[in-house]
N, C-alpha and C positions, 0 to 999 in steps of 0.2 A: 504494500500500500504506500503510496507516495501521497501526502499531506499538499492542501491546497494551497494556492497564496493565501487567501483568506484566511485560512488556519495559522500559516506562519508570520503573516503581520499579527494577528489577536498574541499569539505566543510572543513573538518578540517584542511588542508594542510595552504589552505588563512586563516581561522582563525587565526592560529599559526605564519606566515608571519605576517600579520597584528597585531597582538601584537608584535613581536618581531621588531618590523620595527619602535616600538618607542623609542627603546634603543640601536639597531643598525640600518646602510642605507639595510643591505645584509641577507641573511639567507644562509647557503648552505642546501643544501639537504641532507646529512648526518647527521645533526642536527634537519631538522626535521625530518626524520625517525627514527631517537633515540630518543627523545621526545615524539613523539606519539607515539610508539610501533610498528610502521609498514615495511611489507618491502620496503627495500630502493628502490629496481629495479622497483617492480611496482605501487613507489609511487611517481620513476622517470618520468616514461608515463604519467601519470595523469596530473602531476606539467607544463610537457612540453606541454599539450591539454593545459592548463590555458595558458600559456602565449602565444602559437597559437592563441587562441582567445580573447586575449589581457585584461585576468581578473588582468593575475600578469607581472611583467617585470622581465628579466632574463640578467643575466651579466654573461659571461662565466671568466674562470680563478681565480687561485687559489684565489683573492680578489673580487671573484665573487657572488652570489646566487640570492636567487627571494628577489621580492622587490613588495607592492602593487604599483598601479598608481593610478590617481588624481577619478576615477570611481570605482575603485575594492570593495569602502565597500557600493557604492550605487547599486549594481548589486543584482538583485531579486532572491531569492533560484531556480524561474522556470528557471531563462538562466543556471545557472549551471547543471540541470537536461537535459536542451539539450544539452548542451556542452557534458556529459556524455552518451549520448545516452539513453536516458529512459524515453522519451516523449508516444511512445508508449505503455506506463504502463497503461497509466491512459486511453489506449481505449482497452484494452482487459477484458475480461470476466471475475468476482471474480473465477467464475467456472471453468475455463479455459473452454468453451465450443467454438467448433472456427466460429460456426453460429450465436454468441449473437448480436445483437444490436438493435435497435431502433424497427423495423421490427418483426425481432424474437427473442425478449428479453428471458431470462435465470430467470427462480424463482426469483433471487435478481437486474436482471437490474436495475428497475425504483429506490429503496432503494440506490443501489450505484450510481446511475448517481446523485441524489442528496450529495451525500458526494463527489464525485470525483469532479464535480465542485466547492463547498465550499476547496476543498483542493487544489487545480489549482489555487484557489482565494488567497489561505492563504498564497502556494511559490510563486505565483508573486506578491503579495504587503509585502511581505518580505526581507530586502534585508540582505544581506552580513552583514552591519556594526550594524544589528539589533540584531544579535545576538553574537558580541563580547563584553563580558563580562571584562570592564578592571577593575573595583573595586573589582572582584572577587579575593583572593590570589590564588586559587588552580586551576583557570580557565585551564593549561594547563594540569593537573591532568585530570577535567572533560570532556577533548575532546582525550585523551590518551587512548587504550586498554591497559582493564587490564587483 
């Protein structure tokens, strides 16, 4: 399974909040999207789903941006995946065949149903604050397109 843009801005987005939320209360969005390398407009959308579903907290106005809250680094990589819409990944076909399942399995069903649930297993006992890296220097280098 290969993870969406949409999945990998919401994940990098809160990373980069959450580090930067130990040396200031606010982040704007303009700062993260020059930071990471992404665009701003549709890294707007994404930021604004997070804090619809109350991953990050948002302050409008010019002394404004996201903020994590008291849950954001204990949230499992699976809730952000639904938050982003791509829970249905993990029931479709490697083949894309659109009759595969249990029933009328595809050459490789049985082989992926065992990786698809060890990897289900892996974003939901994962969470957010598992994978922020603060002793690292270059941390926000390695969550950046280059």
């Amino acid at each position: 399974m290969v993870f969406s843009k949409t999945f990998g801005y919401a994940l990098r987005g809160v990373l980069y909040v959450a580090l930067t939320n130990e040396v200031k209360p606010r982040v704007q969005l303009e700062e993260i999207a020059i930071q990471l390398s992404v665009p701003r407009h549709f890294l707007g959308k994404v930021m604004k789903k997070l804090v619809k579903e109350g991953v990050l907290i948002s302050i409008k106005g010019p002394y404004g941006g996201f903020s994590v809250n008291e849950t954001t680094l204990q949230i499992p990589l699976l809730r952000l995946i639904e938050i982003t819409g791509e829970p249905e990944e993990f029931g479709s076909c490697v083949l894309r065949l659109r009759k595969c399942n249990a029933q009328n399995p595809c050459p490789m069903h049985r082989q992926i149903e065992t990786l698809r649930r060890q990897w289900q297993s892996l974003l939901a006992s994962t969470k957010i604050g598992d994978l922020l890296r603060k002793d690292q220097p270059d941390f926000i280098k390695s969550i950046a397109t280059l």
